[in-house]
PAZAPA-4460 file (N, C-alpha, C; in steps of 0.05 Angstrom, whole numbers, plus 32768, in hexadecimal, padded with zeros to 4 digits):
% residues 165
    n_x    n_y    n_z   ca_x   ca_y   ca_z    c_x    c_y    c_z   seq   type   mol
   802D   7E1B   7F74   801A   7E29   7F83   800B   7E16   7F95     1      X     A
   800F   7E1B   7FB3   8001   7E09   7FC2   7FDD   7E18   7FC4     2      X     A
   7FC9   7DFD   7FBD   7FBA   7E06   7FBF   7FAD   7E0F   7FE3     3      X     A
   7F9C   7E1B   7FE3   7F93   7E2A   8001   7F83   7E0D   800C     4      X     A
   7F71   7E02   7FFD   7F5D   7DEB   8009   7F65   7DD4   8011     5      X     A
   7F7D   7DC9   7FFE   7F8D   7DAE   8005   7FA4   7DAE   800F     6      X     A
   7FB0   7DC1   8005   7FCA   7DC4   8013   7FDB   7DB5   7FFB     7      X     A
   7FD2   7DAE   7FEA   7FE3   7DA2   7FCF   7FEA   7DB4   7FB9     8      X     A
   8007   7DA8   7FB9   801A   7DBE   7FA0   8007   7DAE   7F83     9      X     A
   8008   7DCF   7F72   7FF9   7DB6   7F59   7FE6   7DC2   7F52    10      X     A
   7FE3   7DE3   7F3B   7FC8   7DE9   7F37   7FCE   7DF2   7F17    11      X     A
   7FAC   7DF2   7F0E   7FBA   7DFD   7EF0   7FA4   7E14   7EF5    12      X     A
   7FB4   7E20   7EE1   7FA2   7E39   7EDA   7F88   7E3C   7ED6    13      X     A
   7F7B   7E49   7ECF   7F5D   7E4B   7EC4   7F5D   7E60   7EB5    14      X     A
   7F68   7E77   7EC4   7F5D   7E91   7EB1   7F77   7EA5   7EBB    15      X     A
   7F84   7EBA   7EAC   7F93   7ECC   7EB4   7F89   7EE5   7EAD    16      X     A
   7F8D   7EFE   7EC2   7F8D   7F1B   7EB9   7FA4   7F24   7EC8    17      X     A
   7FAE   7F3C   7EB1   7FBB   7F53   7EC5   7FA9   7F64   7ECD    18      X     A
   7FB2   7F71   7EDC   7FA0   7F80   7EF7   7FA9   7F9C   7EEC    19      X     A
   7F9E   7FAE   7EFC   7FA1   7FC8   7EF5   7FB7   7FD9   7EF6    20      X     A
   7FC2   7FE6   7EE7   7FE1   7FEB   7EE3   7FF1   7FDE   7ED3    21      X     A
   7FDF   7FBA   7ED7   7FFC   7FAC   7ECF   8009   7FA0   7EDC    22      X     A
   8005   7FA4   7EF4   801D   7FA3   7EFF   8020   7F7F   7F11    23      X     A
   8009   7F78   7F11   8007   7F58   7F20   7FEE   7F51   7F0D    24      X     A
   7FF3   7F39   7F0A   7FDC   7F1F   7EFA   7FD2   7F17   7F0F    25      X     A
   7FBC   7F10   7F03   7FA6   7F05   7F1A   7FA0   7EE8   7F09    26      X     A
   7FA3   7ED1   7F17   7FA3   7EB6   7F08   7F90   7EA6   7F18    27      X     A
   7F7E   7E9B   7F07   7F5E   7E91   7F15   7F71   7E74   7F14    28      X     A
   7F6F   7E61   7F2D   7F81   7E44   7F2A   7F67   7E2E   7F34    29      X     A
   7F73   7E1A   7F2E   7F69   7DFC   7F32   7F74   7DEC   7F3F    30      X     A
   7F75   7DE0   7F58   7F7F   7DCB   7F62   7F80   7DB1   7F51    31      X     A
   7F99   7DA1   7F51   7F99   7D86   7F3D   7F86   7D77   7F47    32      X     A
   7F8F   7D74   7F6A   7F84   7D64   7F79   7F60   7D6A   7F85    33      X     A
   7F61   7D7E   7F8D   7F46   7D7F   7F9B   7F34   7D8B   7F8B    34      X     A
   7F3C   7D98   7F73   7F2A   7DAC   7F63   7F24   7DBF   7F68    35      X     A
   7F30   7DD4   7F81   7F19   7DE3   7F8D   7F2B   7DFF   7F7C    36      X     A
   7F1B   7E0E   7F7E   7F2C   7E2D   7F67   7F2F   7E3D   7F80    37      X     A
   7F48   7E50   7F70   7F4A   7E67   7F7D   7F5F   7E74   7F72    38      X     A
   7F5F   7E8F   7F83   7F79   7EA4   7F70   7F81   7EA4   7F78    39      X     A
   7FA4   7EB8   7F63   7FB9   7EB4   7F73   7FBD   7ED0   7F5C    40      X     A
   7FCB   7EDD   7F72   7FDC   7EF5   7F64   7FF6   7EF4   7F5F    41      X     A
   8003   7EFE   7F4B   801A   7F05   7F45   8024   7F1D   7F3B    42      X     A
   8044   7F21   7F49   804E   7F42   7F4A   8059   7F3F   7F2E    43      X     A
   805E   7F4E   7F1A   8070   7F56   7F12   8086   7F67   7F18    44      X     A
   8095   7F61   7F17   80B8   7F66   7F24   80C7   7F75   7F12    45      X     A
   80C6   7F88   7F1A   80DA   7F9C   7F02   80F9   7F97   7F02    46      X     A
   8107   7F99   7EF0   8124   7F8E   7EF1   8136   7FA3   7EFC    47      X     A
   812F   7FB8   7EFA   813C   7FD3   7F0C   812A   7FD3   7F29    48      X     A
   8145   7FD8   7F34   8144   7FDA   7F58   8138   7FFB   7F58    49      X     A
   8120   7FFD   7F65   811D   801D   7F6C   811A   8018   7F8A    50      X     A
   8132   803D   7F8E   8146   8041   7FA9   812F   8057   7FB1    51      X     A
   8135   8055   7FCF   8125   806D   7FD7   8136   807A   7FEF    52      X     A
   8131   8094   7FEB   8149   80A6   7FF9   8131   80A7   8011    53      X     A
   8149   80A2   8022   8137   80A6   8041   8146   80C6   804A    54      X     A
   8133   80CB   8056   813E   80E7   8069   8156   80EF   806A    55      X     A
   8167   80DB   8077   817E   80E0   807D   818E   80DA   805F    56      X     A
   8184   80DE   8051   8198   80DB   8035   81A3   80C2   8028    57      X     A
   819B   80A9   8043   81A0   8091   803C   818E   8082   8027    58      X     A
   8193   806B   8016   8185   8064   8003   8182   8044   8006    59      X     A
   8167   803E   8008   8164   801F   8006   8157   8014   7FF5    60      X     A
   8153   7FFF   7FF1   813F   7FF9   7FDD   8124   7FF1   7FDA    61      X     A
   810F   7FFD   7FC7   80F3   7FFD   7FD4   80E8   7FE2   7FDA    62      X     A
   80DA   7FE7   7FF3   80D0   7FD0   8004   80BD   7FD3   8001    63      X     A
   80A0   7FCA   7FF5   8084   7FC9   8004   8077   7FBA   801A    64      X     A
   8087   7FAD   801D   8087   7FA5   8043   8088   7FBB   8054    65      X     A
   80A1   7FC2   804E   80A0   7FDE   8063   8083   7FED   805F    66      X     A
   8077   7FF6   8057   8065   8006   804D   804F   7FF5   8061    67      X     A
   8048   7FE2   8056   8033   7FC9   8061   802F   7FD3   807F    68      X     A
   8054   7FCA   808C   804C   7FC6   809E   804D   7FE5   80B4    69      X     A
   8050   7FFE   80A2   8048   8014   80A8   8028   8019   80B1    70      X     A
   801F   800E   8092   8000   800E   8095   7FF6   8000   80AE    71      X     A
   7FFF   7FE6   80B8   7FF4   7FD3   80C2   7FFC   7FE6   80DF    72      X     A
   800F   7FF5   80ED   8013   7FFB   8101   7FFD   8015   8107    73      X     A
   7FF8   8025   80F2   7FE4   803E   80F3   7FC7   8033   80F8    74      X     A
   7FC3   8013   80E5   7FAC   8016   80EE   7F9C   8003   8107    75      X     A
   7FB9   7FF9   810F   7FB2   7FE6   812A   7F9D   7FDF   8125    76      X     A
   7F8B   7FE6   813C   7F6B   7FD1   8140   7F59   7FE1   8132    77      X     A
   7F58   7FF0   8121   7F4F   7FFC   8117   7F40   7FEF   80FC    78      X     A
   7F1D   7FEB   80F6   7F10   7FE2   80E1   7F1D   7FE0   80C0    79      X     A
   7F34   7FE2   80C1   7F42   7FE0   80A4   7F4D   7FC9   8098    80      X     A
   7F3B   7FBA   8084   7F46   7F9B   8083   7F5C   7F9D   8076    81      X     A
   7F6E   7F80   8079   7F8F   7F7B   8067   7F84   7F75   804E    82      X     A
   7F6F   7F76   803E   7F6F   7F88   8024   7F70   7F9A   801F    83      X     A
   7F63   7FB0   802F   7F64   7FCD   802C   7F7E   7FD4   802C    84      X     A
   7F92   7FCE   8044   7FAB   7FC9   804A   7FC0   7FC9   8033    85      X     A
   7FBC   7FB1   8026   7FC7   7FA6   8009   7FC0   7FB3   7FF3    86      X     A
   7FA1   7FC3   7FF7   7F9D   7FD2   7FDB   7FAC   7FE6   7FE2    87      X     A
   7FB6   7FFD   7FFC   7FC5   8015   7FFF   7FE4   8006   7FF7    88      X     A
   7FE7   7FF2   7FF8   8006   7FF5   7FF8   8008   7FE8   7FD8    89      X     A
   7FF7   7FDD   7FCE   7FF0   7FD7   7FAB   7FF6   7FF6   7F9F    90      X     A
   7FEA   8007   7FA4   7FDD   8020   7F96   7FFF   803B   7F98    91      X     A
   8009   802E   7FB4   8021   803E   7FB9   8036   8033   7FAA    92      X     A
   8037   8022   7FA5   804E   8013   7F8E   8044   8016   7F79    93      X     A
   8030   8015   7F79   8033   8016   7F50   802E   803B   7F49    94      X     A
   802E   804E   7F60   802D   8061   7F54   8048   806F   7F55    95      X     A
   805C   8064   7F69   8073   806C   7F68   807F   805C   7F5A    96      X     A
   807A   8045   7F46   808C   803D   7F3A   8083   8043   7F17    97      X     A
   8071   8050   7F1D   8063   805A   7F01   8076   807D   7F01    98      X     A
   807B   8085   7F18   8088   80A0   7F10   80A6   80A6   7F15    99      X     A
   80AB   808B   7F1E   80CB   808D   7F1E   80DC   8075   7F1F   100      X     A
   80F2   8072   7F0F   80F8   805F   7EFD   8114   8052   7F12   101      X     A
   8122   8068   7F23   8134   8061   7F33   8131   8066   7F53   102      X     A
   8131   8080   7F57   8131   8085   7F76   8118   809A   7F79   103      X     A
   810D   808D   7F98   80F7   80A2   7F9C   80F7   80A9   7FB8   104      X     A
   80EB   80C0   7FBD   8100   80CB   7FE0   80E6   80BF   7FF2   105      X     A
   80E9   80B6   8008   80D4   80A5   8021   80BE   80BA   801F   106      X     A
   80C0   80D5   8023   80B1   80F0   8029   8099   80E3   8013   107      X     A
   8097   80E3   7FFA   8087   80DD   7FE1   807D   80C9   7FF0   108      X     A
   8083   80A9   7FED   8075   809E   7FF7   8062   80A5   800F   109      X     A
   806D   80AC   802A   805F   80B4   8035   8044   80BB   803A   110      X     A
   8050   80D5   801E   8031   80DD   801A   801F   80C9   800A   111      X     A
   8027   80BD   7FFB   8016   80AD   7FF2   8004   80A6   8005   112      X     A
   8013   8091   8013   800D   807F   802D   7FEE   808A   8040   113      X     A
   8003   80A5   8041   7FE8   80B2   804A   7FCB   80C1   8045   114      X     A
   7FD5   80C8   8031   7FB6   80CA   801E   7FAA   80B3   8019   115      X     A
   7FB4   809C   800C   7F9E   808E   800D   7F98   8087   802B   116      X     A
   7FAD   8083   8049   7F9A   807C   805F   7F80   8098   8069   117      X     A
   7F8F   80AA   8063   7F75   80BE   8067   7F5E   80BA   805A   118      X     A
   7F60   80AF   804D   7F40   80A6   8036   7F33   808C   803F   119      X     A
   7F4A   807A   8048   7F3E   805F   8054   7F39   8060   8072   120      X     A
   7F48   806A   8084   7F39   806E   80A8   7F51   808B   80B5   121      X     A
   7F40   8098   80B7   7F4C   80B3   80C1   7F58   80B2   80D7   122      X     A
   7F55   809D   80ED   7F5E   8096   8105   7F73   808E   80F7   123      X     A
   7F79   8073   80ED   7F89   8073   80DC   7FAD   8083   80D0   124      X     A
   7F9B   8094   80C5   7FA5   80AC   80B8   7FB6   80C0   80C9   125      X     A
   7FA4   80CA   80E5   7FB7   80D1   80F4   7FCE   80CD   8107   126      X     A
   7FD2   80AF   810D   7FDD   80A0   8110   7FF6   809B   8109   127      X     A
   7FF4   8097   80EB   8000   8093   80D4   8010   80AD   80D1   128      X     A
   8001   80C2   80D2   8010   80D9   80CF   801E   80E9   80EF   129      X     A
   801A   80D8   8102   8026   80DC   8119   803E   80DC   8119   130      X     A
   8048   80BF   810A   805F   80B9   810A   806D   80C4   80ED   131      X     A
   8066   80C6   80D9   806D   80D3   80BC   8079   80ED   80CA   132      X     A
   8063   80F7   80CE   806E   811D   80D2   8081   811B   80EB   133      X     A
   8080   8110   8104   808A   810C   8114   807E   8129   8126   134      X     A
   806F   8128   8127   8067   8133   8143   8076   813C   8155   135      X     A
   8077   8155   815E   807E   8163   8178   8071   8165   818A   136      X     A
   8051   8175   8183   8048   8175   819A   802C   8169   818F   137      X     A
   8011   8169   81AA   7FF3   8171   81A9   7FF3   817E   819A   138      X     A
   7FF2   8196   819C   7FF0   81B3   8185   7FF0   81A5   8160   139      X     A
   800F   8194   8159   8011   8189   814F   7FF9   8174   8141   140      X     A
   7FF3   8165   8154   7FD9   8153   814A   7FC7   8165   814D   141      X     A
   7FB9   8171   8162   7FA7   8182   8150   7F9A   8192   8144   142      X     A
   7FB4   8193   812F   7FB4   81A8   8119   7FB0   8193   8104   143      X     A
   7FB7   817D   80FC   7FAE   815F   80EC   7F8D   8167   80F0   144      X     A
   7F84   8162   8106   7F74   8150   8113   7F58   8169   8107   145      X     A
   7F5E   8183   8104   7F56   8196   8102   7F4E   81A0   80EB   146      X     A
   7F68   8194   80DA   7F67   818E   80B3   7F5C   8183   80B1   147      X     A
   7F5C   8168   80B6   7F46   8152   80B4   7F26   8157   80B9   148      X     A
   7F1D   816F   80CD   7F05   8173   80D0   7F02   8184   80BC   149      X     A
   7F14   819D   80AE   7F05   81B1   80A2   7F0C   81A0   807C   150      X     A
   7F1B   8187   807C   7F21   8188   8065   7F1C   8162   806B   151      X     A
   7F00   815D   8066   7EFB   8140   8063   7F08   812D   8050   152      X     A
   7F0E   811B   804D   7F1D   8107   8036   7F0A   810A   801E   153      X     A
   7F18   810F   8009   7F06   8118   7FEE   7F05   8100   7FDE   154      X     A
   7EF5   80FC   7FD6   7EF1   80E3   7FC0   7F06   80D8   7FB8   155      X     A
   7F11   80EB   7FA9   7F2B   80E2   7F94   7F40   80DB   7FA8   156      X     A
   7F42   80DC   7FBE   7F59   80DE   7FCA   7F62   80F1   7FCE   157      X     A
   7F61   810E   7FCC   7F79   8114   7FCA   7F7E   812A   7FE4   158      X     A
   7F90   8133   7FEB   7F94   8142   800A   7FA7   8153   8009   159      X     A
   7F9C   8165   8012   7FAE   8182   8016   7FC0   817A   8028   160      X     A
   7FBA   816A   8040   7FCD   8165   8052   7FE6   8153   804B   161      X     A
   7FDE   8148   8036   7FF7   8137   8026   7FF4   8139   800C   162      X     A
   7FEE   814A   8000   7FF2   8155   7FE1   8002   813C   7FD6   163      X     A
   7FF5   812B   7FC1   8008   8115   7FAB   801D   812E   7F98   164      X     A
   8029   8120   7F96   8044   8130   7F86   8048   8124   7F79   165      X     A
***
């Protein structure tokens, strides 16, 4: 682990937790050399590959990059930091990999994706869902744009416009 302050390989631990789910440790570290602390996260890696059926019936294997850099395109310049970013695409993997063990179709995620951006920046959100639903027309956006006024983002997350499944 290269530390962030020196740039030197070389830390020991201090403290470990797993994180919520489970699913990544969070490891408090020490530089050998400069002393200075800091964290470092770690994924756990499941030994089964989960496939995800795209649209066209084709199947690849799940990326949370892809996802990331979904997020990162919806919310352009838009007030949403790359934690918030990292917590939507944290929260989308460990709930699709908590409910399915092999293949899961792009549509599901999706919605994921988008319920939680509807809860984190609505600009955002429609954006996001510009390109998801794929849009035909105006009329199209706003009828979104229109849900969104009579049906605000609810605490829990959750959205009629993208119902979790």
């Amino acid at each position: 682990m290269q530390c962030p302050y020196c740039g030197a390989y070389g830390s020991k631990v201090i403290d470990s937790r797993s994180s919520e789910g489970g699913s990544s440790i969070r490891r408090r570290r020490e530089c050998l050399k400069c002393s200075g602390r800091f964290t470092s996260y770690e994924r756990v890696e499941k030994t089964g590959r989960l496939m995800v059926i795209k649209k066209d019936g084709s199947r690849v294997t799940f990326d949370n990059e892809k996802i990331l850099r979904g997020i990162q395109a919806a919310c352009g310049k838009r007030p949403v930091s790359e934690e918030q970013k990292l917590q939507i695409v944290r929260e989308v993997e460990e709930t699709v990999h908590r409910a399915h063990e092999r293949e899961v179709d792009s549509i599901e995620i999706g919605h994921h994706v988008a319920r939680l951006l509807r809860n984190t920046d609505q600009i955002a959100f429609v954006r996001y869902a510009s390109e998801y639903q794929s849009f035909d027309s105006l009329e199209d956006v706003e009828q979104t744009i229109q849900e969104l006024r009579d049906m605000p983002p609810s605490v829990e997350g959750q959205s009629e416009l993208f119902p979790s499944e």
